[in-house]
C-alpha positions in Angstrom: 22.6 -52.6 -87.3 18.6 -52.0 -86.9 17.2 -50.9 -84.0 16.2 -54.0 -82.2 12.1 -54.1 -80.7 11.8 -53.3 -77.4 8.7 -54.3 -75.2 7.3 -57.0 -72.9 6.4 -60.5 -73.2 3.6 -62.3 -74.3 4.7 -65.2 -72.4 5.7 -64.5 -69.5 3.4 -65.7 -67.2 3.3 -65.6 -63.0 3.3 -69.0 -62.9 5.8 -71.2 -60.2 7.8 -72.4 -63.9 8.4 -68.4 -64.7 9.7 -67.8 -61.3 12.1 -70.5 -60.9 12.9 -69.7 -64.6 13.8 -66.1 -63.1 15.8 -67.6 -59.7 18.1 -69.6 -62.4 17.2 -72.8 -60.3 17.9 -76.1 -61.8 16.0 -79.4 -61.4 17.7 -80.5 -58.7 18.1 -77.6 -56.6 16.3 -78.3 -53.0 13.1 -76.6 -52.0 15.2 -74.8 -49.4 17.9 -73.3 -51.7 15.2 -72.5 -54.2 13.2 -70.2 -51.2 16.6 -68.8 -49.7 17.5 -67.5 -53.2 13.8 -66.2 -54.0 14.0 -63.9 -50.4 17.5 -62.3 -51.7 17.3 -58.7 -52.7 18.2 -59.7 -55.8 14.8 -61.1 -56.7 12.5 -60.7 -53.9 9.8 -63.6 -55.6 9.5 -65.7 -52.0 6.4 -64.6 -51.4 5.1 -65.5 -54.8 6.6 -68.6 -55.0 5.3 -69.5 -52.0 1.5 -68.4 -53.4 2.0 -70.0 -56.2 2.7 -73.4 -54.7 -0.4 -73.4 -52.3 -2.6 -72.3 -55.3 -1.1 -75.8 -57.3 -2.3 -77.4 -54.3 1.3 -78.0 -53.1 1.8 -78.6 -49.1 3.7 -76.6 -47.8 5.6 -76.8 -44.4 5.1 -75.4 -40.8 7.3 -72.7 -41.3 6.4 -72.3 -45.3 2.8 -71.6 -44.1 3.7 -69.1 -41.4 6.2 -67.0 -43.7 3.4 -66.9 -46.3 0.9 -65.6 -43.7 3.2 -63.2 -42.7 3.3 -61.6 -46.1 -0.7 -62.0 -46.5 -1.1 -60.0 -43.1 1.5 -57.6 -44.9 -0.4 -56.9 -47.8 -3.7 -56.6 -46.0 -2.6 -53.9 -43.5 -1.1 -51.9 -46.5 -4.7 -52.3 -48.6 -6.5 -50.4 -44.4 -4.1 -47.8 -44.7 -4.4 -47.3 -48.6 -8.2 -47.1 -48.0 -7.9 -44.8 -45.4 -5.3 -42.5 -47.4 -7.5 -42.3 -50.3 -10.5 -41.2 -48.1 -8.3 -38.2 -46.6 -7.0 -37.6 -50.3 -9.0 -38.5 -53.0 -6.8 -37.0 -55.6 -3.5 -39.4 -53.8 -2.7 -42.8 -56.5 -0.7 -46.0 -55.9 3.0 -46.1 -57.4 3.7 -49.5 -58.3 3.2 -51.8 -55.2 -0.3 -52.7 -55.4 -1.2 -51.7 -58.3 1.3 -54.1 -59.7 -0.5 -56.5 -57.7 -3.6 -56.3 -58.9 -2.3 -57.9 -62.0 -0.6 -60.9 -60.3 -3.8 -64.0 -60.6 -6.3 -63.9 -58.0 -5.0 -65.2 -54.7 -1.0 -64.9 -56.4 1.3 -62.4 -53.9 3.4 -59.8 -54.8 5.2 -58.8 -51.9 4.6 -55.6 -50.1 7.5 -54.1 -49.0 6.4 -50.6 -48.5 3.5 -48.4 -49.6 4.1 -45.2 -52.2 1.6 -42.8 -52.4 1.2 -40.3 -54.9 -0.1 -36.3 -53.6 -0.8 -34.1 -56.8 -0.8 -31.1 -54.3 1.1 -30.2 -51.2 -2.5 -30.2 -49.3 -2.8 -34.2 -50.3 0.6 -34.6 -48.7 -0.5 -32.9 -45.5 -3.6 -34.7 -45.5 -2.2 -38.1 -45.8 0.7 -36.8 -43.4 -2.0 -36.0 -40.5 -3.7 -39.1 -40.9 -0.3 -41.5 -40.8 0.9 -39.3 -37.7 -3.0 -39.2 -35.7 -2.6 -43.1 -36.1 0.9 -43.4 -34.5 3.4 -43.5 -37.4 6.9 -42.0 -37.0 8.3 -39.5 -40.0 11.6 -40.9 -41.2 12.3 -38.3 -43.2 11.5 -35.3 -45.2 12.5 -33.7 -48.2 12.2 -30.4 -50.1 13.1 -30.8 -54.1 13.0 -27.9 -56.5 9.9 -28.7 -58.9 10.6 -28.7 -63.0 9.2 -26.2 -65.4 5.6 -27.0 -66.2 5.3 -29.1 -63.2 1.9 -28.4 -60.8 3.7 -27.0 -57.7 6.2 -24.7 -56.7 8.5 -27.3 -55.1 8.3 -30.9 -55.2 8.4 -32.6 -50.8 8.6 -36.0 -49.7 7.7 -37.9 -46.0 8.5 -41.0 -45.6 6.9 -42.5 -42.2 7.4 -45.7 -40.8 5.4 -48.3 -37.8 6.6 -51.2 -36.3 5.4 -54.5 -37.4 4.7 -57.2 -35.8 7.1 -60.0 -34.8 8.6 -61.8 -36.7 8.8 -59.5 -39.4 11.7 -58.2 -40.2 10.8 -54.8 -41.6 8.6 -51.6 -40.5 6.0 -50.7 -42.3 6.7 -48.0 -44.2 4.9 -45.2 -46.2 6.1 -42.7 -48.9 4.6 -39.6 -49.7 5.5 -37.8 -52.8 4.2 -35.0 -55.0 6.5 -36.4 -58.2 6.6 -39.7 -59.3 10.1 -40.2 -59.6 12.8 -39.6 -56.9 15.6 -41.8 -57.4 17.9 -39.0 -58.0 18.6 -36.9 -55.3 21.2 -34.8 -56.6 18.9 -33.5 -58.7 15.3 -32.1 -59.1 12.1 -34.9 -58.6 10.5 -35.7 -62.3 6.9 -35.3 -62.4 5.2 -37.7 -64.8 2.2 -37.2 -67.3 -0.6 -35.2 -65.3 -3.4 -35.9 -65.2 -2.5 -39.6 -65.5 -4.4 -40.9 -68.6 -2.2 -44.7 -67.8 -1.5 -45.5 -64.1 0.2 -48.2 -65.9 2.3 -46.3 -68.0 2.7 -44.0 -65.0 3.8 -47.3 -62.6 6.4 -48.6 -65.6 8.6 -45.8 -65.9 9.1 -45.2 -62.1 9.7 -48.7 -62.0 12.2 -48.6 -64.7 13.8 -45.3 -63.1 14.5 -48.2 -59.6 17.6 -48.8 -62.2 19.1 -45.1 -61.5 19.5 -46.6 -57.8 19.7 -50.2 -58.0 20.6 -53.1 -60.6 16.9 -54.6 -61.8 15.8 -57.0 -59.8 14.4 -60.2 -61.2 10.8 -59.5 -59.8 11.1 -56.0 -61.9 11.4 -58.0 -64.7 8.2 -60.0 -64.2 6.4 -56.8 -63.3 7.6 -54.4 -66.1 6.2 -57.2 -68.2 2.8 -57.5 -67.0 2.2 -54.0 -66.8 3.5 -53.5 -70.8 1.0 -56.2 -71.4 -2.2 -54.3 -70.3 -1.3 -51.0 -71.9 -3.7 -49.6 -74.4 -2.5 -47.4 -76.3 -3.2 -44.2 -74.9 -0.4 -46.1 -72.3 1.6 -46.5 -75.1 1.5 -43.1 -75.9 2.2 -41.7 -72.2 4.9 -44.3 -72.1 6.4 -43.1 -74.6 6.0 -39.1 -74.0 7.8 -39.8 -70.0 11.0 -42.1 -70.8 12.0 -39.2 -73.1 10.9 -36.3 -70.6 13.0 -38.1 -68.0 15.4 -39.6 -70.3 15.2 -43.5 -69.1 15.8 -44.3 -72.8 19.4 -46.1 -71.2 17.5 -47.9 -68.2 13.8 -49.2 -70.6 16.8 -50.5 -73.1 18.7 -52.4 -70.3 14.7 -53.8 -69.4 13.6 -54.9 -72.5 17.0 -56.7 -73.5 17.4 -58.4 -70.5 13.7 -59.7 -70.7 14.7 -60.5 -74.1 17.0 -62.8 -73.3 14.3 -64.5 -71.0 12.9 -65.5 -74.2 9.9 -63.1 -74.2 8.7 -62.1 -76.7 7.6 -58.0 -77.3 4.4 -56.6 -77.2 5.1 -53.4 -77.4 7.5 -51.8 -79.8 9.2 -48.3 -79.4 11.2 -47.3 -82.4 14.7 -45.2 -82.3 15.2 -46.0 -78.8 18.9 -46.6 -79.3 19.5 -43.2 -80.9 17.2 -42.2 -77.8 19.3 -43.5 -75.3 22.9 -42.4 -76.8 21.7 -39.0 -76.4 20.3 -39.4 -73.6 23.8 -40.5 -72.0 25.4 -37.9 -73.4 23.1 -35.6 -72.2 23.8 -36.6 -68.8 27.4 -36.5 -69.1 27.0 -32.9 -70.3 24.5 -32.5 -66.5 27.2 -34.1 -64.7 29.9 -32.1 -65.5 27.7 -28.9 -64.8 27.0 -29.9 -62.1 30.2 -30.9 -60.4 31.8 -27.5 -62.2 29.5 -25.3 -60.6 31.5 -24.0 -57.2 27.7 -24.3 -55.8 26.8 -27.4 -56.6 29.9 -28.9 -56.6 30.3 -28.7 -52.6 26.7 -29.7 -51.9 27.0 -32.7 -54.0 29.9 -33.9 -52.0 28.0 -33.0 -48.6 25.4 -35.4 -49.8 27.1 -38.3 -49.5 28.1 -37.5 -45.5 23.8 -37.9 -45.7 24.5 -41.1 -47.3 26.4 -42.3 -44.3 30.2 -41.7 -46.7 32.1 -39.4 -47.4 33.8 -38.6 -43.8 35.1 -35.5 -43.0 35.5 -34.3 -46.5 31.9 -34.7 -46.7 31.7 -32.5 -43.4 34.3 -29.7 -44.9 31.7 -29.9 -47.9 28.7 -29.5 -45.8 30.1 -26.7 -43.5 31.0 -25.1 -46.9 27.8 -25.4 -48.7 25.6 -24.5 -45.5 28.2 -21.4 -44.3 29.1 -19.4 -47.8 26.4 -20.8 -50.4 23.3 -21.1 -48.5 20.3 -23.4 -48.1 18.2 -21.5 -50.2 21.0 -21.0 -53.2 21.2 -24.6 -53.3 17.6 -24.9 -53.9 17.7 -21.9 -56.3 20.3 -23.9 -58.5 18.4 -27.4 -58.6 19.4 -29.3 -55.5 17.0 -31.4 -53.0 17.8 -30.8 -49.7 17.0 -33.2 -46.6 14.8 -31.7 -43.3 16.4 -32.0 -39.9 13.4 -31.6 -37.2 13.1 -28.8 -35.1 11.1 -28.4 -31.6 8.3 -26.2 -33.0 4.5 -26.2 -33.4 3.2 -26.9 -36.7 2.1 -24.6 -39.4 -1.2 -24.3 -41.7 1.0 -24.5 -44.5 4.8 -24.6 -46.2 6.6 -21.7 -45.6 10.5 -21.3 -46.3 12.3 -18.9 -43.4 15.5 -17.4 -43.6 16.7 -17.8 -40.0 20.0 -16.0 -39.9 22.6 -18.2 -42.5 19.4 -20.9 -42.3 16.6 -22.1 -44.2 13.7 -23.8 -42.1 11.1 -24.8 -43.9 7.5 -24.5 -41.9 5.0 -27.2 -42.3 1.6 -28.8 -41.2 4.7 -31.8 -39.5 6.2 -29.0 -37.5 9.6 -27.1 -38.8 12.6 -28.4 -40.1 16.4 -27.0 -40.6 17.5 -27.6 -44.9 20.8 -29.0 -45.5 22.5 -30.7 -48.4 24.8 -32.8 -45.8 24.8 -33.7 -41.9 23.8 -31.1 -40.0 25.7 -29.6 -36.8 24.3 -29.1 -33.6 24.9 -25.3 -33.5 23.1 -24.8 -36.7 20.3 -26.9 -34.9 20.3 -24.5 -31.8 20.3 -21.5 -33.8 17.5 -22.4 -35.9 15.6 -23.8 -33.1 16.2 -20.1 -31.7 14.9 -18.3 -34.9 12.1 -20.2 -34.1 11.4 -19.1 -30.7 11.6 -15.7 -31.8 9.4 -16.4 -34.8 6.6 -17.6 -32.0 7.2 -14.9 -29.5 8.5 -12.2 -31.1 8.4 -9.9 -27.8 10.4 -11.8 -25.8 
């Protein structure tokens, strides 16, 4: 059996016949069913359905008009704050989002759901961190992931912030800040794509194809991944190519490109071997895997992730007590494993520093300090870290 082409489409076009082509909806589904399935997770298109039918000079209804506004306002706060990011961090790039966009037809919608930004350096990430925080913006969460070899810093950190939005929508705004492009895997190290960047493209389709390590594809991915294949030259190519097999996507670019396939699209862009590519790339994970949960350090912290994940119960706690009491924060780290910030009451520093604190690990930031763990973290660990970092202030007292 050859090795089948890979790629995007050369028809597949944003158009309101390719998205109800992608919903499945048939010629006499209502205008109502066809809307309720494009806002579903599954395919997340209402907004450029919606687009679509006031650019073809369709009317649409009351509510139609208001929802579509709501997503224009949506888009148009993200482009402030994206202006105002890149002023504070001129070295920060768009992920995806709106640089997908930009290739949707001039007044066409992609919907903005959040915003991911980009930092090359941990001083980008503070910079970009002040700014969000100066202008009201809560931190959701933050992050501390050992960085790869060859990658250009020490450790790889993520913030994600978030703002209220107004009514009626449904959902924050939210802002990621990362120094990798890819952290869908968070029981192991971030992946750091091609730097410099020669192909933002190139750069946006593979973390869009790694979304499959955490979720099925959605329809919209589809659409997207195809549009952004389209408008690769081939120095994209090439960068395509040389980050699938540094982060060994080969599985998850095949799953893409067959299921567009079946669309009826035909490729554009051709990769050769990728089925060899992607058996060896499964079985190079199985190998990870079963490192990983054979390794009495990782083996514990892994399970006192999911008690992050809101699962696991009290095994997860037993794991978490475990890795946090007799393995260590900073072991954990040492052998390849993000671990999550808890805040702590403490002014912030000029910089990222990592503390021992008694059994702890706090990491020091420009955000203020935060307590590591690989799982929930219990009050008393909070105390006694908070108290390490009374001491660290006043050390006199």
């Amino acid at each position: 059996m050859t090795d089948a082409p890979t790629g995007t489409a050369t028809d597949a076009q944003v158009s309101a016949a390719t998205v109800l082509a992608l919903l499945g909806a048939g010629p006499t589904a209502s205008r109502e069913t066809v809307l309720r399935t494009a806002r579903d997770g599954r395919h997340k298109l209402a907004a450029t359905l919606l687009s679509l039918w006031s650019a073809d000079g369709e009317t649409l209804t009351g509510a139609e008009t208001a929802e579509l506004r709501l997503h224009r306002d949506r888009v148009e706060h993200y482009r402030g704050i994206w202006s105002r990011l890149r002023t504070a961090a001129p070295g920060a790039f768009l992920l995806k989002g709106m640089t997908i966009a930009g290739l949707y037809p001039p007044g066409v919608l992609r919907a903005a759901g959040d915003l991911d930004v980009v930092c090359p350096g941990h001083e980008d990430l503070w910079n970009c961190a002040r700014l969000l925080t100066t202008n009201g913006w809560d931190l959701a969460a933050f992050t501390v992931s050992p960085a790869r070899t060859g990658d250009r810093v020490p450790l790889h950190l993520g913030a994600e912030f978030r703002s209220p939005a107004p009514e009626p929508s449904p959902e924050p705004y939210a802002v990621g800040l990362f120094t990798a492009e890819i952290v869908t895997e968070v029981r192991a190290p971030a992946w750091q794509l091609t730097r410099p960047s020669r192909s933002p493209l190139a750069s946006c389709a593979v973390a869009l194809v790694a979304e499959r390590r955490e979720r099925p594809f959605r329809s919209r991915d589809l659409l997207d991944l195809a549009l952004l294949l389209r408008h690769l030259d081939d120095t994209g190519v090439r960068q395509l190519r040389t980050d699938l097999a540094r982060t060994g996507l080969w599985p998850e670019w095949r799953e893409a490109t067959g299921a567009m396939a079946r669309l009826g699209w035909r490729p554009a862009v051709t990769l050769p071997r990728t089925r060899t590519a992607a058996a060896r790339a499964r079985l190079l994970r199985a190998a990870r895997t079963t490192t990983r949960w054979s390794s009495p350090v990782r083996a514990p912290a892994l399970i006192a992730q999911s008690g992050v994940e809101g699962e696991g119960g009290r095994l997860a706690e037993l794991a978490s007590d475990l890795a946090h009491r007799l393995i260590g924060a900073r072991r954990l780290l040492g052998a390849g494993l993000p671990l999550f910030g808890v805040p702590l009451d403490d002014e912030p520093a000029d910089r990222l520093r990592l503390d021992d604190v008694g059994r702890h690990l706090v990491a020091r930031t420009p955000l203020g300090s935060f307590l590591l763990v690989s799982g929930a973290a219990r009050q008393e660990w909070l105390d006694e870290a908070a108290g390490g970092n009374r001491a660290a202030v006043d050390p006199g007292t």
